[in-house]
LOTORLUM-735542 format. One record per atom (N, C-alpha, C): atom name; residue in three letters; x, y, z; residue number from 1. Coordinates in steps of 0.05 Angstrom, whole numbers, always signed. Layout:
N
CA	ala	X	Y	Z	NUM
...
// end
This chain:
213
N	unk	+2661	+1443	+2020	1
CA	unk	+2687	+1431	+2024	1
C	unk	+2708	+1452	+2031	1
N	unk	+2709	+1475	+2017	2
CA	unk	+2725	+1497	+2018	2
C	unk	+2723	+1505	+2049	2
N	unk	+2697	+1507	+2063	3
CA	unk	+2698	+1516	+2088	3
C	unk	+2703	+1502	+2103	3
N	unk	+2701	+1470	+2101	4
CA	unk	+2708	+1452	+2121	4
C	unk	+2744	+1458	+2121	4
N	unk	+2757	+1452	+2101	5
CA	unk	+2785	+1459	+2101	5
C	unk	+2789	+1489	+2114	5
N	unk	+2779	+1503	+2114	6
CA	unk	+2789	+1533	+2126	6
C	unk	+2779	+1527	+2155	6
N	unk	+2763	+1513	+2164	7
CA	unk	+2756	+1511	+2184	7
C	unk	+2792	+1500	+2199	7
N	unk	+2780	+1478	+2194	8
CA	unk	+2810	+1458	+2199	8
C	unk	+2841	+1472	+2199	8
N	unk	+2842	+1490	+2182	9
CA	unk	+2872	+1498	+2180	9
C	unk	+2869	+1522	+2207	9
N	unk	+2855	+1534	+2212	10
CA	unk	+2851	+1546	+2238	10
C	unk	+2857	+1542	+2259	10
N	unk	+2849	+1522	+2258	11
CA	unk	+2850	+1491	+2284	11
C	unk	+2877	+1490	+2283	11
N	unk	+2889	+1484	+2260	12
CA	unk	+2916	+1466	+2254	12
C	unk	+2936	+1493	+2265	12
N	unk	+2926	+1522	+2255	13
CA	unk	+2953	+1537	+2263	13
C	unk	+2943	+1548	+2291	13
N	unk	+2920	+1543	+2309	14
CA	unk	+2921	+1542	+2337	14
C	unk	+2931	+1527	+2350	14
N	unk	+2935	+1499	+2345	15
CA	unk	+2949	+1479	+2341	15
C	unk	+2968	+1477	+2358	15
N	unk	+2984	+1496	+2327	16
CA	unk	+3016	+1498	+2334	16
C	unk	+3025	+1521	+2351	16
N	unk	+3013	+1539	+2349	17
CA	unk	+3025	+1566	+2366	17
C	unk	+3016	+1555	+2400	17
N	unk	+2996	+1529	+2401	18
CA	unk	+2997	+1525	+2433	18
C	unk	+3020	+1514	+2447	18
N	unk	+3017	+1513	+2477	19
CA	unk	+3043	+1503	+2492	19
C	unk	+3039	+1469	+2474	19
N	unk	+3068	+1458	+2462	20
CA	unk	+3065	+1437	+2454	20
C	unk	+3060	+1416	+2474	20
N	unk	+3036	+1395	+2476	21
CA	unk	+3036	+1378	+2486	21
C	unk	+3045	+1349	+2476	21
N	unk	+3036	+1326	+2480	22
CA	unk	+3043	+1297	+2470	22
C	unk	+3031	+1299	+2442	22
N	unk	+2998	+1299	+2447	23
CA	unk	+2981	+1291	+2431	23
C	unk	+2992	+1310	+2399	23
N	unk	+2995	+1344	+2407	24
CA	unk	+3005	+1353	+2391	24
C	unk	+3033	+1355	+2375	24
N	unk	+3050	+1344	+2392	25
CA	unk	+3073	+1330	+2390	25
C	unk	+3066	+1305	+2363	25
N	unk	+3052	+1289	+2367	26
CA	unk	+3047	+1261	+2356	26
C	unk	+3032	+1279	+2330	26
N	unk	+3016	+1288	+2327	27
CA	unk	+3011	+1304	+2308	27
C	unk	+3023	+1316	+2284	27
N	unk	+3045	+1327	+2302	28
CA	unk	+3062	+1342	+2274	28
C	unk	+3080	+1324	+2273	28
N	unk	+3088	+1307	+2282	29
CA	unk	+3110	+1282	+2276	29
C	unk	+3103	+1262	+2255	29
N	unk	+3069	+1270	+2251	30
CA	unk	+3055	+1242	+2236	30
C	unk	+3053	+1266	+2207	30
N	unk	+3052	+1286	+2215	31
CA	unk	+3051	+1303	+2187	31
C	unk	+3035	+1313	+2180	31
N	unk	+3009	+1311	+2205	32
CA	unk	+2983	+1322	+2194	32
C	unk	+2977	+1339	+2189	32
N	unk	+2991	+1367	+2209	33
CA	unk	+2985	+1393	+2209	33
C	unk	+2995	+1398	+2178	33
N	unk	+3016	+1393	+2171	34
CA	unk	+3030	+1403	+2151	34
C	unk	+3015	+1394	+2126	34
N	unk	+2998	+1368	+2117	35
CA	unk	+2985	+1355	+2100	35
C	unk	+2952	+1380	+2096	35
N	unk	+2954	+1383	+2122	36
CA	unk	+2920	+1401	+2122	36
C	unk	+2933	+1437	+2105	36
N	unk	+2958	+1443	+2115	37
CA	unk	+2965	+1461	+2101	37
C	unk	+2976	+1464	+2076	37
N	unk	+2981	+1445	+2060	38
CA	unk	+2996	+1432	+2041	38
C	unk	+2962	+1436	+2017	38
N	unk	+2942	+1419	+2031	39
CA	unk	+2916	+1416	+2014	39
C	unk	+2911	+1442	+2016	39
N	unk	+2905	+1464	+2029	40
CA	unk	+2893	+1482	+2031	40
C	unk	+2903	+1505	+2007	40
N	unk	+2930	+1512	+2008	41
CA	unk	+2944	+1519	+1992	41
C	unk	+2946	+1506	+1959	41
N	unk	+2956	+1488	+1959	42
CA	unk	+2942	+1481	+1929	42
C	unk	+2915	+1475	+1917	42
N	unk	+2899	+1487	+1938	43
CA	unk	+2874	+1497	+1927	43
C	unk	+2869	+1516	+1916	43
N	unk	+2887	+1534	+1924	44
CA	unk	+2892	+1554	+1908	44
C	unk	+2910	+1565	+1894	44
N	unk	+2922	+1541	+1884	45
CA	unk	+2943	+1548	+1870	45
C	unk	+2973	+1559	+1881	45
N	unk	+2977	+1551	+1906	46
CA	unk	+3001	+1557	+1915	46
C	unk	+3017	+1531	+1918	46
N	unk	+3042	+1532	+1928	47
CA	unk	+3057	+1504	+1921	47
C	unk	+3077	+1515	+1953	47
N	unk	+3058	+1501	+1973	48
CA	unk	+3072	+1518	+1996	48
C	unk	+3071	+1494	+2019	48
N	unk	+3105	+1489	+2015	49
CA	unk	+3102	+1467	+2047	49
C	unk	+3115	+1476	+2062	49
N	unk	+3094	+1473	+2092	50
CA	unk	+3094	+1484	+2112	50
C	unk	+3118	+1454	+2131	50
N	unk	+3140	+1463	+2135	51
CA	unk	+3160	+1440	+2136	51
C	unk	+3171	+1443	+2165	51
N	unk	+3153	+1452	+2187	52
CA	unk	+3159	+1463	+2205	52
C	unk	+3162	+1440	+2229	52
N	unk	+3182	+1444	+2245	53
CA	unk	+3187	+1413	+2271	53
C	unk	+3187	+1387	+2258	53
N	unk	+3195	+1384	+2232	54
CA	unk	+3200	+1358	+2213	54
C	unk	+3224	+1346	+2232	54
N	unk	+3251	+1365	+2242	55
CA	unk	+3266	+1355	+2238	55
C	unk	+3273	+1347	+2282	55
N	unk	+3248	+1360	+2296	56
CA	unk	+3248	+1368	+2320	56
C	unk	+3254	+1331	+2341	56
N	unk	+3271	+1335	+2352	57
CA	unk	+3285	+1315	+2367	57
C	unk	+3258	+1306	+2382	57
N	unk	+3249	+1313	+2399	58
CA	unk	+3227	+1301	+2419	58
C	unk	+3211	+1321	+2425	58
N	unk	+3193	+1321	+2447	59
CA	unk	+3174	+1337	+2458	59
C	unk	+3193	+1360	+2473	59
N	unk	+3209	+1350	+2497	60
CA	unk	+3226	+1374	+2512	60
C	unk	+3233	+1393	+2494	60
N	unk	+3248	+1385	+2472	61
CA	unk	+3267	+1397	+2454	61
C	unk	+3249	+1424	+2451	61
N	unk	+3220	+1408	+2434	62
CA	unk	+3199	+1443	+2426	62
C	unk	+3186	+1453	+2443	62
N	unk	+3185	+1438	+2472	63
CA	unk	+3173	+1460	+2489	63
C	unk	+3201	+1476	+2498	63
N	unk	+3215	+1469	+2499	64
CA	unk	+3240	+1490	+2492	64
C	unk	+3245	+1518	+2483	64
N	unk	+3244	+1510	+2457	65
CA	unk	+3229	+1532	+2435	65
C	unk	+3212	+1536	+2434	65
N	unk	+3182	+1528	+2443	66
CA	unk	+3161	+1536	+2449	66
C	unk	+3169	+1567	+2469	66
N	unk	+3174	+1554	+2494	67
CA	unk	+3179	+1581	+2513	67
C	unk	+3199	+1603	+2507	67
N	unk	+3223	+1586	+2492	68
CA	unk	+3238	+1610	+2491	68
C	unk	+3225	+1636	+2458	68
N	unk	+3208	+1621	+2443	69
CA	unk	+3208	+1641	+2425	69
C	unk	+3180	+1646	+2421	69
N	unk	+3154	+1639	+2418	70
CA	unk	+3139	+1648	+2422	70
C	unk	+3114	+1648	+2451	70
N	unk	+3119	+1630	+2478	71
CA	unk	+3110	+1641	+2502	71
C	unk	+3095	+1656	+2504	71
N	unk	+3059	+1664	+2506	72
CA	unk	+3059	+1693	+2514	72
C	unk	+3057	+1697	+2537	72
N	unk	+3076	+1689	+2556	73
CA	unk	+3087	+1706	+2574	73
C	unk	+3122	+1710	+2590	73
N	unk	+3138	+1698	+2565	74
CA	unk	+3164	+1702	+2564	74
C	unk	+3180	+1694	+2538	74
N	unk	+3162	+1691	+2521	75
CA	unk	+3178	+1689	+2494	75
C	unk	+3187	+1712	+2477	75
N	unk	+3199	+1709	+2458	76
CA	unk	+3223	+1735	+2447	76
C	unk	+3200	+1753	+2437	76
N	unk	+3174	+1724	+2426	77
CA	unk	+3150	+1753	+2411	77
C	unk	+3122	+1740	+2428	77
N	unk	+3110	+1755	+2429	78
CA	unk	+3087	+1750	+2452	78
C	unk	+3064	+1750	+2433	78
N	unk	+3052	+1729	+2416	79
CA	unk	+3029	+1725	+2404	79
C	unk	+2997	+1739	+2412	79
N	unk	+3001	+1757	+2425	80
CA	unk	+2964	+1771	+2434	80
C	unk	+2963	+1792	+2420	80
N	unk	+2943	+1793	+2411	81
CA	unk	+2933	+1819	+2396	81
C	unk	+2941	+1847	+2402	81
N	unk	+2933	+1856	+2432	82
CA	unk	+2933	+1879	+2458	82
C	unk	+2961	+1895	+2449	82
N	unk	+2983	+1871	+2454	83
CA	unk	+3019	+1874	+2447	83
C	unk	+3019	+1896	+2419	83
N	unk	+3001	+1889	+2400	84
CA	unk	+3009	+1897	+2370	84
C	unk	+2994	+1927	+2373	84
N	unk	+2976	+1932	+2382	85
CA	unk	+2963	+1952	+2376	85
C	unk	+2952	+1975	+2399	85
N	unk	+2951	+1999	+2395	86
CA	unk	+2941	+2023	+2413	86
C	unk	+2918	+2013	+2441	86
N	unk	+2935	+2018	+2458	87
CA	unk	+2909	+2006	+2487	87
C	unk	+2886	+2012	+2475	87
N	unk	+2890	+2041	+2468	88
CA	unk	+2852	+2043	+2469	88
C	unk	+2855	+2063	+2448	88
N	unk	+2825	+2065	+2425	89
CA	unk	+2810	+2092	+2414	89
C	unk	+2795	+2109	+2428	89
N	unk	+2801	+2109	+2445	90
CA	unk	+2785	+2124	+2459	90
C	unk	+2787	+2145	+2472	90
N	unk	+2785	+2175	+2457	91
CA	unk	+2799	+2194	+2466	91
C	unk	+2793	+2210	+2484	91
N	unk	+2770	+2197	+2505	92
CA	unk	+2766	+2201	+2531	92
C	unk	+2786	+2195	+2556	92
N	unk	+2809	+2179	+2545	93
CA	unk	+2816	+2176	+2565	93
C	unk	+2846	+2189	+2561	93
N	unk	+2846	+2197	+2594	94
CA	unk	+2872	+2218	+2590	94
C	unk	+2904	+2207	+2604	94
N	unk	+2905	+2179	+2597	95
CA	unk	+2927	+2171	+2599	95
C	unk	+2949	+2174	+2589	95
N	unk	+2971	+2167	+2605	96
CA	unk	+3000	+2172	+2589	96
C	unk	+3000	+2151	+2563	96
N	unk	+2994	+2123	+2568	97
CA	unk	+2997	+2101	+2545	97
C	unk	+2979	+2090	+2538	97
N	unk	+2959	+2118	+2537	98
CA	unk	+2929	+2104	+2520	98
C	unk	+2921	+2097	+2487	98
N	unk	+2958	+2113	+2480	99
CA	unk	+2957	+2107	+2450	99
C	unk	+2982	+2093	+2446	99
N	unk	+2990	+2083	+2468	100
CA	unk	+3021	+2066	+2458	100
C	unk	+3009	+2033	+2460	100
N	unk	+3027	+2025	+2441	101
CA	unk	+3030	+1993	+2437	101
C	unk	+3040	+1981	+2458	101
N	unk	+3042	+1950	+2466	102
CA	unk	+3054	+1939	+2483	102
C	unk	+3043	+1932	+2511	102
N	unk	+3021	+1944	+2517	103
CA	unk	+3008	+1936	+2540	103
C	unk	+2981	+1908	+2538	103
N	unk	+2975	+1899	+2553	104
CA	unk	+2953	+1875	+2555	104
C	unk	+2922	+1884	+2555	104
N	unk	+2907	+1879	+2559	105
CA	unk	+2872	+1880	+2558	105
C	unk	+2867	+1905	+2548	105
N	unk	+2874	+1914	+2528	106
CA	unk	+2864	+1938	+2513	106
C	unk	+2828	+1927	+2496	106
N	unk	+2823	+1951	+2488	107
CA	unk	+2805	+1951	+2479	107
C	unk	+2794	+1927	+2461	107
N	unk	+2815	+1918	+2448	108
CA	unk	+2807	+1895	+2434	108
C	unk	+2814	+1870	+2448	108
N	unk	+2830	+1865	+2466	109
CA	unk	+2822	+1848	+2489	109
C	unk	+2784	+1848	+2516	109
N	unk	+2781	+1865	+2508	110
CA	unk	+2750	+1872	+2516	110
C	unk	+2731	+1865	+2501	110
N	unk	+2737	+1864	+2478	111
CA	unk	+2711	+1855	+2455	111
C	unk	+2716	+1827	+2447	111
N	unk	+2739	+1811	+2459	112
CA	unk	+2744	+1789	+2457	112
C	unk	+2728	+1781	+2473	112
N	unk	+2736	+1784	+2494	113
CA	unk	+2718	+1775	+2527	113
C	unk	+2696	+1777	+2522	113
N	unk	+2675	+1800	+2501	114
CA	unk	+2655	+1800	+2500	114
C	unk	+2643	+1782	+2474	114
N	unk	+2655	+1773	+2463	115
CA	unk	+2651	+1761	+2437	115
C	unk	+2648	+1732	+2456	115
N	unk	+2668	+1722	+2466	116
CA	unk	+2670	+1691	+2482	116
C	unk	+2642	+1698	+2491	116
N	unk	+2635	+1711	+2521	117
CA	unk	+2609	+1721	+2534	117
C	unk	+2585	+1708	+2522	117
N	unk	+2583	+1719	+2494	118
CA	unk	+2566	+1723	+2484	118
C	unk	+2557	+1698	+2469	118
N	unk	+2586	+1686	+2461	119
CA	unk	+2580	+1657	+2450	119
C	unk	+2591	+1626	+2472	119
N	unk	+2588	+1637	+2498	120
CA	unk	+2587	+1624	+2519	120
C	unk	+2614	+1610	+2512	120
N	unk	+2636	+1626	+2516	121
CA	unk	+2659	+1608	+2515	121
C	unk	+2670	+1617	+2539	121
N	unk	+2694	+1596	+2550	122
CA	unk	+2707	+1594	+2559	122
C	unk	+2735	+1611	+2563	122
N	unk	+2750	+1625	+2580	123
CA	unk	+2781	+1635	+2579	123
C	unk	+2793	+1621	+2600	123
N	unk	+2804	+1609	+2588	124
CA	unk	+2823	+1590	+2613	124
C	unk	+2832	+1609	+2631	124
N	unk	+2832	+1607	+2661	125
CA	unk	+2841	+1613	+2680	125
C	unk	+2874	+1632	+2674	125
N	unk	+2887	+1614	+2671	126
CA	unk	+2910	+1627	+2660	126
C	unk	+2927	+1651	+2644	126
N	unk	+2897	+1659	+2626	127
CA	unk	+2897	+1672	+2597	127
C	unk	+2874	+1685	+2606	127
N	unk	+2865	+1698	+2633	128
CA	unk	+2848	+1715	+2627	128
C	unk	+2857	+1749	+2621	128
N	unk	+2886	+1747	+2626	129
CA	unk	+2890	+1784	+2622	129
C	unk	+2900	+1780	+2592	129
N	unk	+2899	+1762	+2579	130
CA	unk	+2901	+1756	+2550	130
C	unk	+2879	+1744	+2534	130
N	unk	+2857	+1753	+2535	131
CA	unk	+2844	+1736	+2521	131
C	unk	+2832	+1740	+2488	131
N	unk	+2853	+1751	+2478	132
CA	unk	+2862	+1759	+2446	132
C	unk	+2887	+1748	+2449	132
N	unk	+2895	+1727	+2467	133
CA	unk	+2919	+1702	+2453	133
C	unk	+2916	+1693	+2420	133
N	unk	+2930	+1695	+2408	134
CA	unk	+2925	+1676	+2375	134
C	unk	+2909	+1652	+2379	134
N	unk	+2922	+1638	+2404	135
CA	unk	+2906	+1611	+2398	135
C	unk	+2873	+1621	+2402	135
N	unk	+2869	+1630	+2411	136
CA	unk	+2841	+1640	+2427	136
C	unk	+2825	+1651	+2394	136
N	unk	+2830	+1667	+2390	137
CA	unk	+2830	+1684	+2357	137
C	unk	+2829	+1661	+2339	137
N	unk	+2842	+1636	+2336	138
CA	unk	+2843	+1623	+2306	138
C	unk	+2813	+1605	+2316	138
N	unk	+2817	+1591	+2332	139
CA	unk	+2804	+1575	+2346	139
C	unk	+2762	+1586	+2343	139
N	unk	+2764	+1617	+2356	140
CA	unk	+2744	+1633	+2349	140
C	unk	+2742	+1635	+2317	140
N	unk	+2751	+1642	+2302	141
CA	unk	+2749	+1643	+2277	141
C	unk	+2741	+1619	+2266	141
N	unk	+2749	+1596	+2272	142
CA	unk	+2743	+1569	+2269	142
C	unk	+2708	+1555	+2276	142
N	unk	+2702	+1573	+2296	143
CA	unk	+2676	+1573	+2300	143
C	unk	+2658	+1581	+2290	143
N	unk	+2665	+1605	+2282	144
CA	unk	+2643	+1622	+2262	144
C	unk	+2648	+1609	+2230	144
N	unk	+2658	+1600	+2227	145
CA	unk	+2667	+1577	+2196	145
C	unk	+2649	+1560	+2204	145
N	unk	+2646	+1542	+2220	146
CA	unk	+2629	+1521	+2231	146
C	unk	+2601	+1525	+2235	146
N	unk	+2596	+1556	+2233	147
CA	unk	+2571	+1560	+2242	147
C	unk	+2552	+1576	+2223	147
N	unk	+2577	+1577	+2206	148
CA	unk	+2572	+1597	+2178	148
C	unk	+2549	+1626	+2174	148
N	unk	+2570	+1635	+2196	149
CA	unk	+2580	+1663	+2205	149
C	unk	+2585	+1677	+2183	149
N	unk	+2578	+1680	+2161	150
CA	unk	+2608	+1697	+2140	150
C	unk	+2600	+1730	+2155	150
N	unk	+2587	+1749	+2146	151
CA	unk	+2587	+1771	+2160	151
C	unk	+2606	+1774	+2187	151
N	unk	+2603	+1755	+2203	152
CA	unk	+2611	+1755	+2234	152
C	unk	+2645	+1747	+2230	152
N	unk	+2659	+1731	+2206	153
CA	unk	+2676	+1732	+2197	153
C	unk	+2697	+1748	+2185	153
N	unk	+2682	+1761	+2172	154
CA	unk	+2703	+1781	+2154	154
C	unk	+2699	+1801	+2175	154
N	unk	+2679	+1806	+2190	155
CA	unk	+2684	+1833	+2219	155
C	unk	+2716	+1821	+2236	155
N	unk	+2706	+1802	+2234	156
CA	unk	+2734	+1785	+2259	156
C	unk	+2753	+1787	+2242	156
N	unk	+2761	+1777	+2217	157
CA	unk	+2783	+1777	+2204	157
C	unk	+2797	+1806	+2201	157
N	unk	+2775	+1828	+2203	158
CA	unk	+2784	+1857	+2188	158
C	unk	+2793	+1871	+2221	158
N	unk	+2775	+1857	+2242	159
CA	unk	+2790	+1882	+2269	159
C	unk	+2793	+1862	+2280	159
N	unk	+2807	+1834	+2288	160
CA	unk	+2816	+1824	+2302	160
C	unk	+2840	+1810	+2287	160
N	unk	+2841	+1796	+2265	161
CA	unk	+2869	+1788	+2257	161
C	unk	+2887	+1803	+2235	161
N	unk	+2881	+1836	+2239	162
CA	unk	+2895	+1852	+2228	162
C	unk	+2928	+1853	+2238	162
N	unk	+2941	+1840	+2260	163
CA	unk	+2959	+1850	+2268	163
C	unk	+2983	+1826	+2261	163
N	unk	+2976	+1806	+2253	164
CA	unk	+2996	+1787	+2235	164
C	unk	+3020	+1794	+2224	164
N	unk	+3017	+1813	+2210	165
CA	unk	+3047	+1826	+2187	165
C	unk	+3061	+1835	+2213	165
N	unk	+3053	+1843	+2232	166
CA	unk	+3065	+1863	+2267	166
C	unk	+3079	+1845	+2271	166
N	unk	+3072	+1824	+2276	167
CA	unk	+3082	+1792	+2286	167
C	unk	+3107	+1782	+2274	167
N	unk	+3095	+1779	+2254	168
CA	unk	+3115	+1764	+2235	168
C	unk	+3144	+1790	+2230	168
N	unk	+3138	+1812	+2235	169
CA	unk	+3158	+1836	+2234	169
C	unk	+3178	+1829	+2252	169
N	unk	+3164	+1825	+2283	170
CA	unk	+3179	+1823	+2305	170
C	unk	+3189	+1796	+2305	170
N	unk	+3173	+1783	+2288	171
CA	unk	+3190	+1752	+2297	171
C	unk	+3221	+1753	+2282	171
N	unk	+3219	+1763	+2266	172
CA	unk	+3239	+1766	+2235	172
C	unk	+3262	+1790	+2256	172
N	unk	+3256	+1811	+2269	173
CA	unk	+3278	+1822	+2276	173
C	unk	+3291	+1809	+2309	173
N	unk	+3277	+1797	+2309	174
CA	unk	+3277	+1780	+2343	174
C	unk	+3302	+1758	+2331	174
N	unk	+3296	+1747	+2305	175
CA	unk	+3311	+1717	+2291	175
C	unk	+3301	+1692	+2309	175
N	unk	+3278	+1696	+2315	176
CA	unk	+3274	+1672	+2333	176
C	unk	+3278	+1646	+2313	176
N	unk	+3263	+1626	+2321	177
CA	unk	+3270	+1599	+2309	177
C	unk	+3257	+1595	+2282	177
N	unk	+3280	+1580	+2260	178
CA	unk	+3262	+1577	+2239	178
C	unk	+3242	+1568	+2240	178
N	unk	+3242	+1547	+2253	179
CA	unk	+3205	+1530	+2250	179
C	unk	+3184	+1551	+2260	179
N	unk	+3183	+1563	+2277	180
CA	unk	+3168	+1584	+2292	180
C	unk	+3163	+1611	+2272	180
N	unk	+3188	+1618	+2262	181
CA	unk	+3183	+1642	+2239	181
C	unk	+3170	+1633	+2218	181
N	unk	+3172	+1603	+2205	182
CA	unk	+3158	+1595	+2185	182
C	unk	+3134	+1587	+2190	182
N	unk	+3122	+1586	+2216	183
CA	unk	+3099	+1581	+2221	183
C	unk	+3087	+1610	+2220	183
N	unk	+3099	+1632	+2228	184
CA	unk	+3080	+1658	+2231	184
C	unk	+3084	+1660	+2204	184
N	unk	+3104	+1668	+2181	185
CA	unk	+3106	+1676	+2155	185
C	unk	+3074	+1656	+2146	185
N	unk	+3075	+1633	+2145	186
CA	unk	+3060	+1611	+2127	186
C	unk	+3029	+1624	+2148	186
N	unk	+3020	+1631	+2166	187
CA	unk	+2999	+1641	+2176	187
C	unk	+2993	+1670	+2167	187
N	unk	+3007	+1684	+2168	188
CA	unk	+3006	+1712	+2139	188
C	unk	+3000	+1708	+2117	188
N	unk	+3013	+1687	+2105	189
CA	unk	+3006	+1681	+2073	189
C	unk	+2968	+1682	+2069	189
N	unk	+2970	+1658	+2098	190
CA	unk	+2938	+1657	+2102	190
C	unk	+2917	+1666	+2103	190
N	unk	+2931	+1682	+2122	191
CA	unk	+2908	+1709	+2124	191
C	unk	+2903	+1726	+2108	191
N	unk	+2924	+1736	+2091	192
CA	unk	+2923	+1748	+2064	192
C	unk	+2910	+1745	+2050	192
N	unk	+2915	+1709	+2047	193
CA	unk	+2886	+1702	+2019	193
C	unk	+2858	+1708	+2035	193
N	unk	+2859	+1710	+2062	194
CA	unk	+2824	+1700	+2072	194
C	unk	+2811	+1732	+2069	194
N	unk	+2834	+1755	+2071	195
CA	unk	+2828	+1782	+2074	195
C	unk	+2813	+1790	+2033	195
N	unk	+2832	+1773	+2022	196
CA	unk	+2821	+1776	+1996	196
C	unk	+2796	+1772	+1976	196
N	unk	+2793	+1749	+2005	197
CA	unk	+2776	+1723	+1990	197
C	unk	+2745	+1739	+2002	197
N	unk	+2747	+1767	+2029	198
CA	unk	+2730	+1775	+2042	198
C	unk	+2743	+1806	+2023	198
N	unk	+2759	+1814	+2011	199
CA	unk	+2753	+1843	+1996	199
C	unk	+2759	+1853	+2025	199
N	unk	+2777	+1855	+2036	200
CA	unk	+2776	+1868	+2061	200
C	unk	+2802	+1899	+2060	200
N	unk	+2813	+1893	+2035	201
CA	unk	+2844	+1910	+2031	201
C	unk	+2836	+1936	+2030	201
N	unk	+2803	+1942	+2022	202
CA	unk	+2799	+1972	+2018	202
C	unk	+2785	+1977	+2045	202
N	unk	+2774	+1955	+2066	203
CA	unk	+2760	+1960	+2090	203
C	unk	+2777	+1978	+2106	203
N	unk	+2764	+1997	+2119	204
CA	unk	+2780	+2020	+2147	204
C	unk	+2777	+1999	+2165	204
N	unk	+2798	+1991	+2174	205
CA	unk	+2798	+1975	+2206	205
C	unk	+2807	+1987	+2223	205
N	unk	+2809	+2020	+2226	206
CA	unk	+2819	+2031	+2250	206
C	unk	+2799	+2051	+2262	206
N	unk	+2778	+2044	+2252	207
CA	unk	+2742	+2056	+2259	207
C	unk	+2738	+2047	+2282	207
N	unk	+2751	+2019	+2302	208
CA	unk	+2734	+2006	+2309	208
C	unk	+2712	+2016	+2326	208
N	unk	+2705	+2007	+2333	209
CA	unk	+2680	+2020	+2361	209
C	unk	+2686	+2017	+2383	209
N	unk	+2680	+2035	+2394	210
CA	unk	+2700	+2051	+2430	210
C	unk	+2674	+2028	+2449	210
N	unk	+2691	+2014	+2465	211
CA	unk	+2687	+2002	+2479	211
C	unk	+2675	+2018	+2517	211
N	unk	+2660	+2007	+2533	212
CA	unk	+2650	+2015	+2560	212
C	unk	+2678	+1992	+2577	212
N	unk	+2684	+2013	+2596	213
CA	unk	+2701	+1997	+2609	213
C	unk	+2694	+1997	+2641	213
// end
């Protein structure tokens, strides 16, 4: 039962960080996302409602706020992994910004691509120089829950959704929108417990393994 629910809340916060459509629109209007996060949390003893687009006028209104604050490709904080962390480990290469933040298909955008590859997924057309988007990441995570992965899990949790607290940093000095900041804060909480629940606080996640490009 525990994994069916972690499965689901995955789902639920890929959910929300996608471009909002109808169906997802009708969704959080009916309260579901928030009910799946509501159970999950007082499972473990937390008393945490996720109260986010309760109060949101229509669909235009949050694709609104959709684009203007989290977009990844013109919102105030850009949800992909690549953004948060060093292009590359790889100290072969003798670039000017091979150790700066902020650029797209870095190394852990490469092991994404190869992780999908491998488990015959899909990157939408759109999202191929991103394909360590969050939605892409919860969604994957969601799979290996389903397929009961744990090893293949706590690897994904420890070098791929390490960069959350980065997120939630920039969203917080950006001031983007409450619903949007309380959706990344309440997705930290999350990951926190899952990093705990996997003993991951003493794991080195900056080992990772140097990728062929």
């Amino acid at each position: 039962m525990e994994n069916e629910l972690r499965e689901k809340i995955y789902l639920v916060f890929a959910s929300l960080f996608s471009q909002p459509d109808q169906e997802i629109y009708e969704d959080i209007r009916s309260g579901l996302h928030n009910r799946i996060v509501q159970d999950y949390f007082s499972q473990k003893s937390y008393d945490i409602h996720m109260s986010v687009f309760e109060t949101v006028g229509n669909l235009e209104e949050m694709l609104k706020v959709w684009n203007h604050d989290i977009c990844p490709e013109e919102g105030q904080v850009k949800p992909v992994e690549s953004i948060y962390k060093v292009w590359t480990l790889d100290d072969s290469y003798d670039l000017p910004f091979a150790n700066d933040k902020g650029y797209l298909m870095s190394d852990w955008a490469l092991h994404i691509k190869h992780l999908f590859k491998e488990f015959e997924l899909e990157i939408p057309e759109d999202y191929q120089a991103m394909p360590d988007y969050i939605c892409f990441e919860l969604e994957f995570m969601s799979l290996l829950i389903e397929e009961g992965l744990k090893e293949e899990q706590k690897l994904f949790l420890l070098h791929h959704l390490d960069w959350i607290p980065a997120l939630r940093k920039e969203a917080e000095e950006k001031e983007i929108s409450d619903d949007y900041f309380e959706l990344i804060r309440v997705l930290e909480k999350f990951i926190m417990l899952e990093w705990q629940e996997f003993d991951l606080d003493n794991e080195e996640n900056d080992k990772f393994q140097k990728f062929e490009r």
